[in-house]
C-alpha positions as CSV (number, residue, x, y, z in Angstrom):
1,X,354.6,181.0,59.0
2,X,354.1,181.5,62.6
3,X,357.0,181.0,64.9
4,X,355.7,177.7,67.5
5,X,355.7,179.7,70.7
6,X,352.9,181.4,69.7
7,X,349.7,179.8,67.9
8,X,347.8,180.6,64.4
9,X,344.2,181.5,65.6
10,X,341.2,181.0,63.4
11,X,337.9,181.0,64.7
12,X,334.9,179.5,61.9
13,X,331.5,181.4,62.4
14,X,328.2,180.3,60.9
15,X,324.9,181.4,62.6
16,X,324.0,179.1,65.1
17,X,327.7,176.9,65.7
18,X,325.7,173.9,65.7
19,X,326.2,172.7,62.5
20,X,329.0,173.7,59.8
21,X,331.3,175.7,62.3
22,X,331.8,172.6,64.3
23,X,332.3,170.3,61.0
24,X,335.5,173.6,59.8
25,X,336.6,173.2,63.5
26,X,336.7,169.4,63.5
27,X,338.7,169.5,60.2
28,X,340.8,171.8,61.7
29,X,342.0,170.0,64.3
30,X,341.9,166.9,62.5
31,X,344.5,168.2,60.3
32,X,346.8,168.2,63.1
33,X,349.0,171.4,62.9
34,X,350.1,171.9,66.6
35,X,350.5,175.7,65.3
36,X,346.9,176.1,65.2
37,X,344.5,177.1,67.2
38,X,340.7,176.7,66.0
39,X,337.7,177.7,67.4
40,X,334.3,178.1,66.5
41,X,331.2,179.8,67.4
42,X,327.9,181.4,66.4
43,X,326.0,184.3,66.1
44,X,323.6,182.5,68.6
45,X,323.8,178.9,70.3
46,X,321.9,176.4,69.2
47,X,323.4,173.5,70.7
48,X,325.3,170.8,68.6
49,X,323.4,168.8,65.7
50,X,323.7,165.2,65.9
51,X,323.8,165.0,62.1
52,X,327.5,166.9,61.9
53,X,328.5,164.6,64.7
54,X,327.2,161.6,62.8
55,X,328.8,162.2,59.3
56,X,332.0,163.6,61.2
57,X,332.1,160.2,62.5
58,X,332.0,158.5,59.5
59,X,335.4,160.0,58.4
60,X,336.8,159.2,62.3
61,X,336.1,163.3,63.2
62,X,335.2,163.2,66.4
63,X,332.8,165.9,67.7
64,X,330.7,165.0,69.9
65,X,332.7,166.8,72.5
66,X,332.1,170.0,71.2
67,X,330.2,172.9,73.0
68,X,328.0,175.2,71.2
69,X,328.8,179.0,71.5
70,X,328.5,182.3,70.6
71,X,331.2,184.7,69.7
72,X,330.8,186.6,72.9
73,X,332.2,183.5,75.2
74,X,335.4,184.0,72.5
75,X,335.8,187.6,73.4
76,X,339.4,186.9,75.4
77,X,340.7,185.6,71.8
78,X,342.6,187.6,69.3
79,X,342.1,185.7,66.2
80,X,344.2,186.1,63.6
81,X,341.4,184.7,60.9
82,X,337.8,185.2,61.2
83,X,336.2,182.8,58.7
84,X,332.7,183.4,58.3
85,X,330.4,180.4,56.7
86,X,327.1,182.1,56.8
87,X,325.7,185.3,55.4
88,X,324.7,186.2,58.6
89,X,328.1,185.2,60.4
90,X,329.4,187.7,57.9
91,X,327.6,190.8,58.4
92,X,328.5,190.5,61.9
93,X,331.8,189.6,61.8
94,X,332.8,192.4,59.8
95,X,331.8,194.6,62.1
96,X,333.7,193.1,65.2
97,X,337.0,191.6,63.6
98,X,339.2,193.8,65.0
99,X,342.9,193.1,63.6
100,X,341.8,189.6,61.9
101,X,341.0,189.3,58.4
102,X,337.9,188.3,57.1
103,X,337.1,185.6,55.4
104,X,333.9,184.5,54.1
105,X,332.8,181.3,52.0
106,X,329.4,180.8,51.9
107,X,328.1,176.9,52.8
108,X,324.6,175.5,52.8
109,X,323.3,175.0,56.1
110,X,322.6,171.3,55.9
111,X,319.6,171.3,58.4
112,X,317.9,173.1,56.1
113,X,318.2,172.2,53.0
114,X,317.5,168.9,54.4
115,X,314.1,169.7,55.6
116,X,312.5,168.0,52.7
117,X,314.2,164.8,52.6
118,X,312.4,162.2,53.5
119,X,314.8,159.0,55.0
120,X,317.7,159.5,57.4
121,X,320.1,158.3,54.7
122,X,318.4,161.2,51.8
123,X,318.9,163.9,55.1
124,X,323.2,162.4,56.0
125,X,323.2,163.3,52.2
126,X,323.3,166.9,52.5
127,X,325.1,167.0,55.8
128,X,328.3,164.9,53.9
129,X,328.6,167.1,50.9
130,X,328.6,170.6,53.1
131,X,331.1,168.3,55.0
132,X,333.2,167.8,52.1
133,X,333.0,171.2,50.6
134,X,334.1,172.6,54.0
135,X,337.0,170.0,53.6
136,X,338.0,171.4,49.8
137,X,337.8,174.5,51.0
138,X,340.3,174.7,53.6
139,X,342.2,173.6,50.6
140,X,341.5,176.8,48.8
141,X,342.4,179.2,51.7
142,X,344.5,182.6,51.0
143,X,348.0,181.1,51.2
144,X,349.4,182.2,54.6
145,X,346.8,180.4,55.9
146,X,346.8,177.5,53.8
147,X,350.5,177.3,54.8
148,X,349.9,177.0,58.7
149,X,347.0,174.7,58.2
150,X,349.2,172.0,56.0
151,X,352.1,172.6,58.0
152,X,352.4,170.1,60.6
């Protein structure tokens, strides 16, 4: 583990940081390591979706706060983990990573897949269980990681 003077930085990448970027981020944080510093961002904005900030709520996350960006505005950051949650969050992350490691899990994007529900509560649906898988995996993380995340 990390020494305290000097923070563990992750940064969680899906394509448009509006949606399960935030939710890893929120996590994050809510798993209050001081240690760590989490970020997120996307490959382009697309500003914040009210349906991660509504199921966040329901487990007490709150998001609402969070700002939509790209990985450009994160430039000044050397991340020790990039963790990539979108195919296309991984193709260019590879690319610019620099000294961080890579990580990439693969999570539905809940916007999408929702497309074809047809009440709010069928469309909250697919936005709590990418929620919760985000959640299990940060359980599943390579074990350095995992360490500093559970360490608090």
């Amino acid at each position: 583990m990390r020494g305290h003077n000097k923070p563990f930085k992750i940064v969680f990448v899906c394509t448009g940081n509006s949606c399960r970027s935030q939710i890893a981020e929120g996590w994050t944080h809510h798993m209050g390591n001081k240690n760590i510093k989490a970020y997120s961002a996307g490959i382009v904005r697309n500003g914040l979706d009210q349906n991660a900030i509504k199921v966040m709520a329901e487990i007490g996350i709150d998001i609402s706060h969070h700002k939509s960006k790209t990985m450009g505005k994160l430039n000044h950051v050397k991340f020790d983990y990039i963790i990539a949650l979108s195919v296309k969050a991984f193709e260019k992350c590879v690319f610019n990573a620099g000294r961080a490691v890579v990580i990439y899990k693969r999570f539905d994007n809940p916007r999408q897949v929702a497309e074809k529900a047809v009440t709010a509560d069928s469309i909250l649906t697919h936005y709590r269980r990418v929620r919760d898988e985000i959640r299990e995996f940060l359980d599943t993380v390579p074990e350095p990681l995992r360490e500093e995340l559970k360490s608090a």
